[in-house]
C-alpha positions as CSV (number, residue, x, y, z in Angstrom):
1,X,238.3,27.5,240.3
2,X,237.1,24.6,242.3
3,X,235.0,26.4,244.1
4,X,233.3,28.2,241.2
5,X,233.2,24.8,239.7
6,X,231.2,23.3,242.3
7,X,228.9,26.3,242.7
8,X,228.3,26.2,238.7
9,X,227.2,22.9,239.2
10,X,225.1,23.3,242.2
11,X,223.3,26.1,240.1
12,X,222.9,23.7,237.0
13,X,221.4,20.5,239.4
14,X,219.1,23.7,240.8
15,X,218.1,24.5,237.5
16,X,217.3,21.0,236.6
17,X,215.4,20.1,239.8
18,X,213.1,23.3,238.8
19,X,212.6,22.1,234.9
20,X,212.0,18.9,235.7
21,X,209.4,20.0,238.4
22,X,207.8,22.3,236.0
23,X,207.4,19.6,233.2
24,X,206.6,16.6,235.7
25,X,203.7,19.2,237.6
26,X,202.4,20.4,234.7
27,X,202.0,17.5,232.5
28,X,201.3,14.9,234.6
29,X,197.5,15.6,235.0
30,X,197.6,15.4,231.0
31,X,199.6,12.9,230.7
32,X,197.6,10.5,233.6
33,X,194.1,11.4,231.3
34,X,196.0,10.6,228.4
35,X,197.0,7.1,229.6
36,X,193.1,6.4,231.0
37,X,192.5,7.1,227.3
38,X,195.2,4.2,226.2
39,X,193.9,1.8,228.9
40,X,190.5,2.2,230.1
41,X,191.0,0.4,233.3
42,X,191.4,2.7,235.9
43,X,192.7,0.1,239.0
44,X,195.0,-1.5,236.6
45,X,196.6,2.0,235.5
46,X,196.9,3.0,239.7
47,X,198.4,-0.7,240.3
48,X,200.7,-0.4,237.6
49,X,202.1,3.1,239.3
50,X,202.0,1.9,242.8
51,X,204.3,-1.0,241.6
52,X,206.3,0.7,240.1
53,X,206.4,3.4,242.6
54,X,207.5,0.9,245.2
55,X,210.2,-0.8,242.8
56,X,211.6,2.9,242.1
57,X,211.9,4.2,245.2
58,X,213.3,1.1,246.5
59,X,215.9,1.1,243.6
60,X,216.8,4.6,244.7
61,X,217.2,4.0,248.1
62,X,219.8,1.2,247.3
63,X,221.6,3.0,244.8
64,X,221.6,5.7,247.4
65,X,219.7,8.5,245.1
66,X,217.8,9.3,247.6
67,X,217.7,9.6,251.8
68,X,217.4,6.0,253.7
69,X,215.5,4.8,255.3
70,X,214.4,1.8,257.1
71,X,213.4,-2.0,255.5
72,X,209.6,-2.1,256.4
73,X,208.5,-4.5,258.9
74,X,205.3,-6.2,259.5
75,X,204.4,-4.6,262.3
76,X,204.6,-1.6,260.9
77,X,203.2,-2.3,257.4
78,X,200.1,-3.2,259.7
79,X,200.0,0.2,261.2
80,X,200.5,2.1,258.3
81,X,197.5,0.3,256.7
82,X,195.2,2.9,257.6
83,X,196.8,5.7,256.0
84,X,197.3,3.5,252.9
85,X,193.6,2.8,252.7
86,X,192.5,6.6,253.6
87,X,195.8,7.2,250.3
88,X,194.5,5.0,247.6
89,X,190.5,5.9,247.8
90,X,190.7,9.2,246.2
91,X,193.4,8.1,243.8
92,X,191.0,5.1,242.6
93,X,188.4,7.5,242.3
94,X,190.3,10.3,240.4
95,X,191.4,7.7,238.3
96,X,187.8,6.3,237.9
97,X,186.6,9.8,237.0
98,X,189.4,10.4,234.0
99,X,187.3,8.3,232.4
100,X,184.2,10.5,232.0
101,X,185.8,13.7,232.9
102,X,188.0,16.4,231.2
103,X,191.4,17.8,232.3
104,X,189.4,21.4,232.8
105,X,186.7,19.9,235.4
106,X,189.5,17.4,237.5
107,X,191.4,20.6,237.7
108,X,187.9,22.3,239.3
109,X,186.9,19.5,241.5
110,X,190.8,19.4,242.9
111,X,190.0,23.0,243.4
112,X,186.9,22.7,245.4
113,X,188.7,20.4,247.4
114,X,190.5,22.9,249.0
115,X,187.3,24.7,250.5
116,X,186.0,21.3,251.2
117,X,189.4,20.5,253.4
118,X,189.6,23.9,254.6
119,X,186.4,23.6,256.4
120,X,187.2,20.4,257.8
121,X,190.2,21.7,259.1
122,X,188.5,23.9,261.1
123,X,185.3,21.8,262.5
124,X,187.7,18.9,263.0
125,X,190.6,20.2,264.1
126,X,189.6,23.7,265.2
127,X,192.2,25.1,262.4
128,X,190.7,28.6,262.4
129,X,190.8,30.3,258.4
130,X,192.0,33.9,258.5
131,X,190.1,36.5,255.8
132,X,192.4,35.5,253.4
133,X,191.4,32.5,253.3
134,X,187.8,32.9,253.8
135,X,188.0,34.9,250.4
136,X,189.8,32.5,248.4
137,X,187.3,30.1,249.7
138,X,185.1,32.1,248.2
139,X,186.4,32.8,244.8
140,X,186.7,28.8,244.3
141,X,183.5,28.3,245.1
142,X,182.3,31.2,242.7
143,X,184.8,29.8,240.4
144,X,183.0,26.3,240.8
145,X,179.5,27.5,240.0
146,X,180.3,29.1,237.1
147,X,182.1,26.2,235.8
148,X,179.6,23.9,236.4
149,X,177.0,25.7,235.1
150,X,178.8,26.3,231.9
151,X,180.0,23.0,231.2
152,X,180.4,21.9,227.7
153,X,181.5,18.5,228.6
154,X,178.9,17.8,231.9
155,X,179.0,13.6,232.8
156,X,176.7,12.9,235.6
157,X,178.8,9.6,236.2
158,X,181.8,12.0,235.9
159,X,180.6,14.9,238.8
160,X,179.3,11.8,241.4
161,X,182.3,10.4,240.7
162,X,184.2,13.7,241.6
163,X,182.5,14.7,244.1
164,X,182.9,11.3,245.7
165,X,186.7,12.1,245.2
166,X,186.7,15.8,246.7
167,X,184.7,14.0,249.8
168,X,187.4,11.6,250.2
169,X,190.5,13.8,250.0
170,X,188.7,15.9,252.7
171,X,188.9,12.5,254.5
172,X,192.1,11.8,253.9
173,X,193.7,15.2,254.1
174,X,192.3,15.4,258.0
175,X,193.2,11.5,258.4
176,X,197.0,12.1,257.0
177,X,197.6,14.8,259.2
178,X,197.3,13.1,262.3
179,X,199.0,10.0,261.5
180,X,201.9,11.8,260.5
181,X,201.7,13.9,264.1
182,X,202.0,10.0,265.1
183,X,204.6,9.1,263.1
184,X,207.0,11.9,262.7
185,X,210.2,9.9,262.9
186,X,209.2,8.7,259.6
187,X,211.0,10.3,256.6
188,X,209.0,11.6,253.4
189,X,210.3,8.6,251.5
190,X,209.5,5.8,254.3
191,X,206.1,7.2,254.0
192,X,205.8,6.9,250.1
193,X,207.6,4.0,249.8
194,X,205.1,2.4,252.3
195,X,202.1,3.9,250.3
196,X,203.3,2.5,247.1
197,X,204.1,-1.1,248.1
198,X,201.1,-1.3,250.6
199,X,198.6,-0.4,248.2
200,X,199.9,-2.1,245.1
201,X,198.1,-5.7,246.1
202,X,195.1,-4.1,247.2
203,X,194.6,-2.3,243.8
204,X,195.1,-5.6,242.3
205,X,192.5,-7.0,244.2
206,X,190.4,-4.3,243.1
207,X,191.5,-5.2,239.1
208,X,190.2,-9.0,239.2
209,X,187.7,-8.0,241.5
210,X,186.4,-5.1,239.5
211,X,188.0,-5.1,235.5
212,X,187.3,-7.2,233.0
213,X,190.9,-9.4,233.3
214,X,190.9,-10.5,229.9
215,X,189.6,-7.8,228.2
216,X,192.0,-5.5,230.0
217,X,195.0,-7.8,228.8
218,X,193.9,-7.8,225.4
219,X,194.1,-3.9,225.2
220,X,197.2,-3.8,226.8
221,X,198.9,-6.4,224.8
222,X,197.7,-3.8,221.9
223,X,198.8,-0.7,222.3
224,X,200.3,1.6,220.6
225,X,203.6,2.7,221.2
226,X,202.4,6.1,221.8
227,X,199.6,4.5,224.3
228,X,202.4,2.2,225.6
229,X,204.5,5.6,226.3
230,X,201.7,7.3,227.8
231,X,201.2,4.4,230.2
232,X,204.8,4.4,231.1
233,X,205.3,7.9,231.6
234,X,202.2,7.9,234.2
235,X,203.8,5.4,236.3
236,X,207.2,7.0,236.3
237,X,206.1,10.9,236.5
238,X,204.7,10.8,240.2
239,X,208.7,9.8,241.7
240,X,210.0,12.4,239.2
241,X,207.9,15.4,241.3
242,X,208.8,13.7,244.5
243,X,212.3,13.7,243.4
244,X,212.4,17.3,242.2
245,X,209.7,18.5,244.5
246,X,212.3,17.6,247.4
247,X,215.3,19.1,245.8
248,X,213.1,22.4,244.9
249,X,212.1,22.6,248.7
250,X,215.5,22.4,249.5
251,X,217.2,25.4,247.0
252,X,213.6,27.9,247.2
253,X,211.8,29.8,249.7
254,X,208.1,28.3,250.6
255,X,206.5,31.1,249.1
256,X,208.8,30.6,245.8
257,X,208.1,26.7,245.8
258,X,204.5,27.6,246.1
259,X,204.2,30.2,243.0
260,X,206.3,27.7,241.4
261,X,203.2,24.8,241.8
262,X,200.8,27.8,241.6
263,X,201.8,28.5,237.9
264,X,202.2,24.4,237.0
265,X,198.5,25.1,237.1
266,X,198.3,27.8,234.6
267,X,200.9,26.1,232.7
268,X,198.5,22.5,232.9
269,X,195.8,24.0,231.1
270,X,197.9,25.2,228.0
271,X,199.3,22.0,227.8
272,X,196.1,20.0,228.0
273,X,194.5,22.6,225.3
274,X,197.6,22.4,222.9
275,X,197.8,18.4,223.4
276,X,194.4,17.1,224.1
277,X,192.2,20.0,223.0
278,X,190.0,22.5,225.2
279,X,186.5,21.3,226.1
280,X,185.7,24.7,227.5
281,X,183.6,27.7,226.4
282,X,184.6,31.1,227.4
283,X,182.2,31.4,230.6
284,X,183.8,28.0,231.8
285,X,187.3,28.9,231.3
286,X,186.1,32.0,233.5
287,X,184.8,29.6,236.0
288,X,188.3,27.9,236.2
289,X,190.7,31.0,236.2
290,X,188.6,32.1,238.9
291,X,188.8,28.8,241.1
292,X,193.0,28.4,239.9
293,X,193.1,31.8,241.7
294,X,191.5,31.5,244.8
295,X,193.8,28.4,245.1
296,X,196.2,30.5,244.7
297,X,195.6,33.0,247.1
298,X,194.6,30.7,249.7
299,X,198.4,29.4,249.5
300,X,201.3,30.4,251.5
301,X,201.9,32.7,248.4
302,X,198.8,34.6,248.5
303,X,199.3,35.2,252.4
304,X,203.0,36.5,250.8
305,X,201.7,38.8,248.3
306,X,198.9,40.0,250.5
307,X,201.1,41.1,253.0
308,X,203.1,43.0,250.7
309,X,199.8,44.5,249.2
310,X,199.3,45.6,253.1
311,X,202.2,47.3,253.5
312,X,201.9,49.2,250.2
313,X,198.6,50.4,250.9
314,X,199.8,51.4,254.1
315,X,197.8,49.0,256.3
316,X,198.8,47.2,259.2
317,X,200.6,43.7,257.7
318,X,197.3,41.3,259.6
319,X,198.6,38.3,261.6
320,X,198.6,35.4,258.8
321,X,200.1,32.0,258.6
322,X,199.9,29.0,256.0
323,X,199.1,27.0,258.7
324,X,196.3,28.6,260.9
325,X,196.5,28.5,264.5
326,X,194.0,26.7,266.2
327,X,191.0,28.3,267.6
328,X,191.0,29.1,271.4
């Protein structure tokens, strides 16, 4: 009995960790826009969730929620500066561009990131892309023209501003890579824990530096409880998929994990549509499925399913990895 006990319980925790997931991945892109439409202040709403952030996780790690690790030092606050500054660009600028942008076209221009990184990878790194890849790279861009080119909602402000953002996750995807190589004795939490309280004074910095301080006080002293809930949810979702993300890593496969984050995609956009409304037309929505698949496919899930597709068909299963070996 005590052992079934303990295994219906493990299953339960599993279950939640995968709910919680689902609802944290899928809604916080909605719920992040919805709070930029609450309080237009887009360093204040990323300093308020870096704060918190840092308080959370450091309230876990005392309360022993999650893995422990180390009080941060100064030397190593210094040293982790870099990655910090290379963290909180593209989130400032995401941010920046919920203000002019809609769900649909943040969705595309995280997208197009992914050919953007992919072809750093390999002129950087000398990451080589298998076919695979090289399609899905395609279908996103494809995806991405047809999007743009059908936009119902096009913001000039909005597409610099999101370029600038797929530009510097490019950046910081190649950056990150290597300072983790560096630092590999560092646990996933040290890391975001460090991000979190590391970047919180610099964002506000950027708030008196950048916002209106008083205006921004006023409208924050005035919200709505629904804005207010909005706000809070924002700052608290982010350690919720970190939390479950980690648990979910632990209980699936990593090509079940990634069809799980695959569909919080799907599952994004029918939450956006039934909450804040679609601002697409039917070519545009085209334009998006197309580019949500090619993401897809260029995952460690599409290199899954391709195989089995191989073996069906009767083809030689092609040598494939998530992570592409280097080029000789």
């Amino acid at each position: 009995m005590d052992g079934a006990g303990q295994d219906a319980r493990g299953g339960g925790s599993a279950a939640v960790a995968v709910l919680v997931y689902v609802l944290c991945s899928s809604t916080m892109l909605v719920i992040n826009k919805a709070a930029m439409n609450a309080l237009p202040f887009s360093n204040t709403v990323s300093a308020l969730q870096t704060g918190v952030g840092a308080v959370m996780l450091y309230i876990c790690r005392s309360a022993g929620a999650i893995e422990q690790f180390p009080a941060p030092t100064a030397s190593k606050v210094a040293g982790w500066s870099p990655v910090v500054m290379v963290w909180i660009v593209p989130i400032a600028l995401n941010m920046a561009a919920m203000r002019y942008l809609t769900v649909e076209t943040l969705m595309m221009f995280r997208s197009v990131t992914i050919v953007l990184v992919a072809v750093g990878d390999y002129l950087v790194l000398g990451n080589a892309l298998q076919p695979r890849q090289q399609v899905a790279c395609a279908i996103i861009s494809v995806g991405g023209i047809i999007y743009a080119s059908h936009d119902i909602s096009f913001h000039l402000v909005g597409y610099l501003l999101g370029a600038a953002y797929s530009v510097a996750m490019l950046v910081n995807s190649i950056y990150t890579k290597f300072a983790f190589n560096q630092n590999k004795s560092m646990t996933t939490w040290e890391k975001s824990f460090l991000n979190n309280l590391v970047a919180t004074p610099v964002m506000l910095v950027c708030v008196a530096a950048m916002e209106d301080v008083g205006k921004m006080q006023h409208t924050f002293v005035n919200m709505a409880p629904l804005q207010a809930t909005c706000v809070a949810l924002s700052c608290v979702m982010g350690l919720g998929i970190s939390m479950s993300g980690i648990k979910c890593r632990d209980i699936l496969s990593a090509t079940s994990f990634d069809v799980l984050g695959n569909c919080t995609k799907y599952l994004t956009l029918a939450v956006n549509a039934l909450v804040l409304g679609s601002s697409t037309n039917s070519l545009s929505l085209l334009g998006i499925l197309l580019a949500l698949t090619g993401s897809a496919l260029y995952s460690p899930a599409g290199a899954f399913i391709a195989s089995k597709f191989s073996s069906t068909t009767g083809q030689a299963k092609p040598a494939d990895s998530s992570a592409p070996k280097k080029a000789m």
